[in-house]
C-alpha positions as CSV (number, residue, x, y, z in Angstrom):
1,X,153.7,172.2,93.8
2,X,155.3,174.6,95.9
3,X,157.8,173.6,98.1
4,X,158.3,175.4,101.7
5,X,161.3,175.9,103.1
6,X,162.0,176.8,106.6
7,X,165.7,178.4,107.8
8,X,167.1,178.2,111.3
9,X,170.0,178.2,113.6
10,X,169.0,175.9,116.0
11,X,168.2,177.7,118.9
12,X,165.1,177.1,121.1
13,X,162.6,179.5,119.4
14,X,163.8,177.8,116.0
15,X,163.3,174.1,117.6
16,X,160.1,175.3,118.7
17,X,158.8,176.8,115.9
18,X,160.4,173.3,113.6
19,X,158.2,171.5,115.9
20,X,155.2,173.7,115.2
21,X,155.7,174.2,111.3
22,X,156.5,170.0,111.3
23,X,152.6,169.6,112.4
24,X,150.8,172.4,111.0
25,X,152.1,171.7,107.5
26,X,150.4,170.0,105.0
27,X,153.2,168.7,103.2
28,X,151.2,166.6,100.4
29,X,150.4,170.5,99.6
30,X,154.0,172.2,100.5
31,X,156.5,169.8,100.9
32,X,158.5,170.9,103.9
33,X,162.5,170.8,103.6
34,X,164.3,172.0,107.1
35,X,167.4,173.9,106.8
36,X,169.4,174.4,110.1
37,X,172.0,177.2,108.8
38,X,174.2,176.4,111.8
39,X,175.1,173.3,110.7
40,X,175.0,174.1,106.7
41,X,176.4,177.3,106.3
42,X,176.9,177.0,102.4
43,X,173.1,177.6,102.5
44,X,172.9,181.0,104.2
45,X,174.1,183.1,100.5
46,X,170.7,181.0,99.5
47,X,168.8,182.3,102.8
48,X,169.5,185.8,101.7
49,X,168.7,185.5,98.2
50,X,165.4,184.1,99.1
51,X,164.9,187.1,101.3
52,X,165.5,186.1,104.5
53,X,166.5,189.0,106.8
54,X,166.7,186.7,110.3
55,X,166.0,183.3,111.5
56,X,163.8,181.4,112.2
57,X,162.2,181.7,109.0
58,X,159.7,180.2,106.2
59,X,159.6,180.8,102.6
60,X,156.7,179.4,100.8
61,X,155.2,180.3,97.4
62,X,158.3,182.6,96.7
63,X,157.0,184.7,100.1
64,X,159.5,184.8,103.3
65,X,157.2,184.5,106.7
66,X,160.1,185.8,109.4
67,X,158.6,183.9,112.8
68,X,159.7,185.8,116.1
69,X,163.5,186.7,116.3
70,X,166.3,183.9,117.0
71,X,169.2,186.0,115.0
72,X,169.8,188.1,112.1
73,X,171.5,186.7,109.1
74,X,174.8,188.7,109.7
75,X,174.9,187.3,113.0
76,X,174.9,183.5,111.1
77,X,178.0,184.9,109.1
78,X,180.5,185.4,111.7
């Protein structure tokens, strides 16, 4: 089972889009796990390696979906 995983820093086009993903998702199918890099940091070397280029953004079945623009990656680093 895949699992989907969807990256964010909190702002109000990541809420949003939380919100959206939290309803639209089957998660008996993709299990959704919410990761607000503001608050957990230590996961942003994972963001990357995942390829994540700017939040707020899915990964799901090893693809990375990049929805709208909140903030780049380098932006969550400083």
């Amino acid at each position: 089972m895949s699992k989907a995983i969807f990256y964010h820093a909190g702002c109000p086009v990541c809420l949003g889009a939380e919100q959206m993903l939290i309803s639209a998702i089957n998660q008996d199918k993709y299990p959704l796990e919410i990761v607000h890099l503001g608050e957990q940091p230590d996961r942003i070397g994972e963001a990357e390696s995942a390829g994540v280029n700017s939040v707020p953004a899915l990964t799901l079945g090893g693809q990375v979906f990049h929805i709208n623009f909140g903030a780049a990656i380098a932006d969550l680093k400083a």
